[in-house]
C-alpha positions in Angstrom: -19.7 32.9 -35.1 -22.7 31.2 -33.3 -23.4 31.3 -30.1 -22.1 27.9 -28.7 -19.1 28.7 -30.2 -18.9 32.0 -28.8 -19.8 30.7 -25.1 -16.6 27.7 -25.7 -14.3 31.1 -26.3 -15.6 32.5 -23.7 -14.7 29.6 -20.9 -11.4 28.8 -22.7 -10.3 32.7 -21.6 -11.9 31.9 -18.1 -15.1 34.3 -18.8 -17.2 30.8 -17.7 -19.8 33.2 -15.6 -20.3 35.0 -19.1 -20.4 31.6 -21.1 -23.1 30.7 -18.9 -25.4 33.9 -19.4 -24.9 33.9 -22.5 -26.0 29.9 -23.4 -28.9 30.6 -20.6 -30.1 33.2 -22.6 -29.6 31.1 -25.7 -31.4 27.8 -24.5 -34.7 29.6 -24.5 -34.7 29.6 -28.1 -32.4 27.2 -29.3 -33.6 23.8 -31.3 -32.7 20.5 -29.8 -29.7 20.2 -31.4 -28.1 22.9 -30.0 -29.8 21.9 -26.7 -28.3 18.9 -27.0 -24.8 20.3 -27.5 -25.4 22.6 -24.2 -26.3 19.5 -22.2 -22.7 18.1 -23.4 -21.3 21.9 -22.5 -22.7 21.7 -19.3 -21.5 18.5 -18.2 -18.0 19.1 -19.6 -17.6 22.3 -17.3 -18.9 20.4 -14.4 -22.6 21.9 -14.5 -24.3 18.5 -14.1 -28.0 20.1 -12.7 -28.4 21.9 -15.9 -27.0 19.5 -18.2 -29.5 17.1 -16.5 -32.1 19.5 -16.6 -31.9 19.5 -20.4 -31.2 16.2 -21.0 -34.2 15.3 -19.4 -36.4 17.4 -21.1 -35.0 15.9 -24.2 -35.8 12.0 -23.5 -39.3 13.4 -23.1 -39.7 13.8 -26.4 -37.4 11.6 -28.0 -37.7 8.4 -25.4 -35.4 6.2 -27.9 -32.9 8.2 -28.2 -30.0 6.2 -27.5 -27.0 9.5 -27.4 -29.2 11.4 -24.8 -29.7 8.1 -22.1 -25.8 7.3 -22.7 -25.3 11.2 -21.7 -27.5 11.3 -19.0 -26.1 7.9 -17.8 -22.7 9.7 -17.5 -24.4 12.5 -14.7 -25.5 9.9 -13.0 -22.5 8.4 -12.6 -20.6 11.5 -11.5 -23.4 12.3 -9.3 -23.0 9.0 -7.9 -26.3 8.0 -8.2 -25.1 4.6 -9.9 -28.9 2.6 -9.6 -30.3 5.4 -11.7 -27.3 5.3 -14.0 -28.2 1.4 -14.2 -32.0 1.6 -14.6 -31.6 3.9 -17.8 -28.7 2.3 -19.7 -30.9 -1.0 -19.1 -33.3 0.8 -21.3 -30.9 0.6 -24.2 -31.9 -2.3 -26.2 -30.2 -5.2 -27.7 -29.4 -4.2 -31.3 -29.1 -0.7 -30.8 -26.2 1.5 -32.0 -25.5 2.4 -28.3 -25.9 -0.9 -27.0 -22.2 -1.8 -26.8 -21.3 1.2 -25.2 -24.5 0.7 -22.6 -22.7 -2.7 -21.9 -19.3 -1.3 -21.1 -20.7 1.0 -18.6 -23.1 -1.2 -17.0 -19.9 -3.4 -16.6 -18.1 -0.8 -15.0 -20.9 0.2 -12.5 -21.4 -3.5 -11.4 -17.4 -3.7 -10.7 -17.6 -0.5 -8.4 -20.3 -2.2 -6.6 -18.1 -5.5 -6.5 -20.3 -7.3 -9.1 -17.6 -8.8 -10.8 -19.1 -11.8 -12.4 -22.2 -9.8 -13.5 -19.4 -7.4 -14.8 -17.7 -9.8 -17.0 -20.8 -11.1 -18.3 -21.4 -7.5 -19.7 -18.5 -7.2 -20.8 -18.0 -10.6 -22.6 -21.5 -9.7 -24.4 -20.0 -6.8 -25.8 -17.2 -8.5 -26.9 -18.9 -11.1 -28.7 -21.0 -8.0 -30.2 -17.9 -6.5 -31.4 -14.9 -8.6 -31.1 -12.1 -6.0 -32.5 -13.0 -3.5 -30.1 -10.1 -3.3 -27.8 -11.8 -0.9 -25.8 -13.8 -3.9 -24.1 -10.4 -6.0 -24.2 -8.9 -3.5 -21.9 -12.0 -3.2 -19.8 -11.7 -6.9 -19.3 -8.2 -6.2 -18.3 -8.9 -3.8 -15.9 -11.9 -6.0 -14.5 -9.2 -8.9 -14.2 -6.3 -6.9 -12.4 -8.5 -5.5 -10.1 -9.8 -9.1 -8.5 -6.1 -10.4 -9.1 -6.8 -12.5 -11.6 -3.6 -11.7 -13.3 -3.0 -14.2 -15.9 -6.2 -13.0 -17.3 -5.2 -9.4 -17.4 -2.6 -9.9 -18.8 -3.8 -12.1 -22.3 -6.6 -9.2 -22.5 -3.9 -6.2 -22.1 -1.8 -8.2 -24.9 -4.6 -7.8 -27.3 -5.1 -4.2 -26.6 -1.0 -3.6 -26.9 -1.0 -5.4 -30.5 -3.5 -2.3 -31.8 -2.3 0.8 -29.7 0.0 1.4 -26.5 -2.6 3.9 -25.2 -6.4 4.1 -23.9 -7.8 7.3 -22.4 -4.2 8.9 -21.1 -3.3 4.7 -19.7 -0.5 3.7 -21.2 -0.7 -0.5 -21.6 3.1 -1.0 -21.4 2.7 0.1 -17.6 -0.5 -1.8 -17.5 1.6 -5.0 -18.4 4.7 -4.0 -16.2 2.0 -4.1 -13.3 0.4 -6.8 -14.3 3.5 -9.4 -14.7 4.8 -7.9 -11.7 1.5 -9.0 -9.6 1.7 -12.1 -11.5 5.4 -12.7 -10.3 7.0 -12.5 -13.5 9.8 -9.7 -13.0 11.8 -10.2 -15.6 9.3 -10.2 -18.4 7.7 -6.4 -15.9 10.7 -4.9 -16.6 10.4 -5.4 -20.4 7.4 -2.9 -20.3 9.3 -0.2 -17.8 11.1 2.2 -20.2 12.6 5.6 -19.3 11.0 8.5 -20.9 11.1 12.0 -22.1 9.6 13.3 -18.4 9.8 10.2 -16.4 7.4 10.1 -14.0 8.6 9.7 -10.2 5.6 6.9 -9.6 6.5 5.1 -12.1 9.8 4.8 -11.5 9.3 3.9 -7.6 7.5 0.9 -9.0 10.0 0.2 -12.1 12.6 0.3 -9.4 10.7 -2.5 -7.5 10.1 -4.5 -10.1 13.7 -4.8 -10.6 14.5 -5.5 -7.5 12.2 -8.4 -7.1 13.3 -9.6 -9.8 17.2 -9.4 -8.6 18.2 -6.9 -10.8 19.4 -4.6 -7.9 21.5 -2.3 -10.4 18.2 -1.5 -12.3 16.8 -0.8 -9.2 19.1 1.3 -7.7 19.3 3.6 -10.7 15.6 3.8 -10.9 15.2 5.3 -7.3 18.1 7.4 -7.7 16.4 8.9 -10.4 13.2 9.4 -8.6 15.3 11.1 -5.9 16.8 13.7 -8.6 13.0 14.3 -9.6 11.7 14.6 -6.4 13.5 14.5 -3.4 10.4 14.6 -1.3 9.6 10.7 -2.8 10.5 9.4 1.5 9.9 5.8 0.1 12.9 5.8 -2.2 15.2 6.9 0.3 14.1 3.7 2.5 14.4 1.8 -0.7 17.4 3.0 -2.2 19.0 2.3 1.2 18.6 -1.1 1.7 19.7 -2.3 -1.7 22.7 -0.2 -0.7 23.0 -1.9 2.3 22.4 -5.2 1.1 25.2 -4.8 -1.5 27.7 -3.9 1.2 27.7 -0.3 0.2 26.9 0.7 3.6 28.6 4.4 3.3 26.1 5.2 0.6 23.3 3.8 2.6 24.1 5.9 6.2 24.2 9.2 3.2 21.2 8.3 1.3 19.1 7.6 5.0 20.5 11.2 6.5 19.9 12.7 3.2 16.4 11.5 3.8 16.0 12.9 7.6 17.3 16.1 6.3 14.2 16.3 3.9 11.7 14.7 7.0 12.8 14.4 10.2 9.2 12.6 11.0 10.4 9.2 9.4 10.4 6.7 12.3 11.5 4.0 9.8 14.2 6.3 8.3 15.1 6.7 12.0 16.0 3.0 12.7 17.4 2.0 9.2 20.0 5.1 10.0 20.9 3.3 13.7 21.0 -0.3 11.8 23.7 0.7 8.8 25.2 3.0 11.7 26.0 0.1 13.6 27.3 -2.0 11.3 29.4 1.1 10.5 30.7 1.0 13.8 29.5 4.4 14.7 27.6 3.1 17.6 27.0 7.0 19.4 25.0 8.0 16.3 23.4 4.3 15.9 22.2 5.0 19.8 21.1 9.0 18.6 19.2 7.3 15.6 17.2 4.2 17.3 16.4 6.6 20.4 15.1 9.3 17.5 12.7 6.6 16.6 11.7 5.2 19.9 10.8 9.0 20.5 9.0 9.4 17.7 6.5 6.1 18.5 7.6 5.0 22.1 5.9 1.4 21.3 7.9 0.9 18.0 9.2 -2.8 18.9 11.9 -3.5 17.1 13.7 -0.4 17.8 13.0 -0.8 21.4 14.2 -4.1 21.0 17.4 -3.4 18.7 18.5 -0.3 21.4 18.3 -3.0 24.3 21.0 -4.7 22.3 23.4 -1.6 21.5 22.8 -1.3 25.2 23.7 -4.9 26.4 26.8 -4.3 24.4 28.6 -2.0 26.6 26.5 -3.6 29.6 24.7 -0.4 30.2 22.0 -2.2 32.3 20.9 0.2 34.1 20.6 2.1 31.0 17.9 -0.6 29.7 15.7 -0.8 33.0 15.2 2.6 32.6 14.2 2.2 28.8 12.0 -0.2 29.4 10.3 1.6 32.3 9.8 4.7 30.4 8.1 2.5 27.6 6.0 0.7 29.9 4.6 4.1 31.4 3.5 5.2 28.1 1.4 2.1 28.2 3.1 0.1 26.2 2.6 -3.8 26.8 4.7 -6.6 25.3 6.2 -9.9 27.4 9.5 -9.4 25.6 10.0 -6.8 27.6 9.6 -7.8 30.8 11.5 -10.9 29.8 14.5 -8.2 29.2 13.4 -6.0 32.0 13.9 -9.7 34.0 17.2 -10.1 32.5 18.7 -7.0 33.2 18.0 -6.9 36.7 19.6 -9.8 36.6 22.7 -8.6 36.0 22.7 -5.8 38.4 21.3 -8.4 41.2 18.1 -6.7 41.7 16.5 -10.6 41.4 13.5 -9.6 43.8 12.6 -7.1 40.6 13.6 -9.8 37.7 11.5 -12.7 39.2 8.5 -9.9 39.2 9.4 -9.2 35.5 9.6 -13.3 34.9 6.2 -13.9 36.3 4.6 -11.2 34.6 6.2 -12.5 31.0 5.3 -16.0 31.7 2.2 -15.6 31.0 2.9 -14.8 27.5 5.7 -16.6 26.6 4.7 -20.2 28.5 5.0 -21.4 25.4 8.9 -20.1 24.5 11.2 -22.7 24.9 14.1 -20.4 25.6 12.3 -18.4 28.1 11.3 -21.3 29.6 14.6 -22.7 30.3 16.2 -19.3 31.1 13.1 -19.0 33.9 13.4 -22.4 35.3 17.3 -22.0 35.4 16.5 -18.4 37.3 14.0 -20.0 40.0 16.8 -22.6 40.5 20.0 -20.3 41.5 17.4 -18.5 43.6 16.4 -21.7 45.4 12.3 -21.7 44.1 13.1 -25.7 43.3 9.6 -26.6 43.2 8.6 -23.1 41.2 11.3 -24.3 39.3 10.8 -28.1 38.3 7.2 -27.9 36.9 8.7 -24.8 34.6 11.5 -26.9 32.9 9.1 -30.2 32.7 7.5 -27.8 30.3 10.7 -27.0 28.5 11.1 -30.8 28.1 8.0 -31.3 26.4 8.9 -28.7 24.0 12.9 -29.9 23.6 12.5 -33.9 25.1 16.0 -34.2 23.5 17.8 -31.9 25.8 19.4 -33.8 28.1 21.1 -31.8 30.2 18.3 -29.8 31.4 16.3 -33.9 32.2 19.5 -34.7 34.2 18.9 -31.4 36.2 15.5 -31.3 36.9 16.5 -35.1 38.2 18.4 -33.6 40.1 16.4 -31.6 41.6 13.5 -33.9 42.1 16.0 -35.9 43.8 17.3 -33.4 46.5 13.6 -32.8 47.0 13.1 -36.0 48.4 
């Protein structure tokens, strides 16, 4: 056995501080071959200053050697030192047995550093080099899907299916599910989606949304449930699976799949609301109110829950109940005219209009431009007898809705009892 073999068995039993003696002690002596194959040793087990060291000891005396710049182009790159990476794969020259590959990787640096025209160039050199390499076809794909070019992709990714359904651990039918999918064309995605051996969860997150855009809510729903019996930490697919529950009116699947979902993370503000929403419509308004307050508590400024509890709360006129919602929110900082326009509307209703025409002027600002609020406001400063606060405020409406008439003939009205 020689000794680079010896020094591979070594690191394959996890000896690697051994392997490494042992090819130190070796390199002293050792031609340039076996240098060579250290250098590769080195930077296969992640030792990129010694396999550099050698490397560069090597272009020293062999300064056209295409193998050792193409190697020492790959440290650079892991040591993210891309312009050096650049500089010596530019020193590959046209004709040369390495000069494809030089091209492929010059292309790939200029993409990371959002090059992407200089990038194709590369890589369209290449391919006129070698035309039936599909290597550079799916490098072009890549390059493509990444700026969203997805038509483009796509006819590249076609090429590289024809010859093999795999590149480097890739797999090109998911390549082309994503890639239709981007480019809007569901149906043909889910042609490229198939259920393996071990499915992984991923992929199956993103089958099952690909068959949901493309309406095929049965596909979808069996995807996710299958990433749930994978994984049952995946918290999207319990949001997901959810709603195409709900949307199909299976809402006593939907409240389990949510609360199956809390029980795995009770940190899932979203989880939270879509649990109050399908409680609701289930009629289980306690636990809907539990659920939306769960959220609220979770990210006092979360809007539309705020917003969907004021509502539960209206129903069983619990007014009092949204003041002090709103207040609470507010003293966490929380700023939004919509609820001062509610804060305005409840105190309304428990004839505290002192504190709803403070709320009303401090949402006006905001919403001087909502034609319902504009109305409702005017129609407020009116019972309370503000008539000239009042008229300019619905002239505004007017301009917004001219063909209300009923509001013309009462700020008429009004102008005329003015008089």
């Amino acid at each position: 056995m020689n000794t680079i073999q010896e020094a591979i068995e070594l690191a394959e039993k996890n000896e690697t501080e051994k392997a490494l003696a042992l090819l130190s002690d070796y390199q002293k002596n050792a031609d340039d071959d076996s240098l060579f194959q250290i250098a590769e040793l080195y930077l296969q087990w992640g030792f990129l200053i010694e396999s550099r060291t050698i490397l560069e000891q090597l272009i020293e005396k062999y300064p056209e050697e295409t193998a050792l710049k193409l190697t020492l182009s790959d440290i650079f790159i892991e040591s993210e030192e891309d312009e050096l990476a650049i500089t010596i794969l530019n020193e590959i020259p046209e004709g040369d047995e390495g000069y494809v590959q030089a091209l492929i990787q010059l292309a790939d640096l200029y993409q990371a550093q959002g090059l992407f025209e200089v990038s194709e160039q590369k890589l369209l050199e290449a391919k006129h080099i070698d035309p039936q390499e599909h290597v550079i076809d799916f490098a072009l794909g890549e390059l493509f899907f990444s700026i969203g070019e997805y038509i483009k992709a796509i006819n590249y990714y076609e090429r590289v299916y024809a010859k093999t359904k795999e590149i480097g651990h890739i797999s090109i039918e998911d390549r082309l599910g994503e890639a239709y999918a981007a480019a809007g064309e569901y149906e043909k995605a889910l042609e490229f989606y198939k259920e393996e051996e071990e499915p992984d969860p991923d992929k199956l997150f993103r089958h099952g949304i690909t068959a949901y855009q493309a309406a095929r809510d049965d596909i979808a729903m069996k995807a996710w449930e299958h990433v749930l019996e994978i994984d049952q930490d995946y918290y999207a697919a319990y949001t997901q699976l959810a709603n195409v529950y709900k949307e199909q009116g299976m809402l006593e699947e939907a409240y389990k799949t949510v609360q199956q979902g809390l029980e795995r993370d009770s940190y899932q503000k979203e989880l939270f609301f879509l649990a109050a929403d399908i409680a609701h419509q289930l009629g289980k308004n306690d636990e809907s109110e539990e659920h939306v307050r769960q959220a609220i508590a979770l990210e006092p400024d979360y809007k539309e829950a705020v917003l969907f509890l004021i509502e539960l709360l209206k129903e069983k006129e619990a007014f009092d109940g949204i003041i002090e919602l709103i207040h609470s929110i507010k003293n966490t900082g929380a700023e939004d005219a919509l609820y001062d326009w509610e804060l305005a509307k409840a105190n309304v209703e428990i004839e505290s209009f002192d504190e709803a025409l403070n709320s009303y002027q401090q949402a006006y600002t905001s919403l001087q431009h909502d034609s319902d609020f504009l109305k409702e406001y005017g129609y407020f400063l009116t019972e309370e007898g503000r008539i000239q606060e009042a008229i300019p405020i619905l002239k505004a409406y007017l301009d917004q809705q001219p063909i209300d008439e009923d509001v013309r003939e009462h700020v008429e009205r009004l102008e005329q009892d003015l008089m």
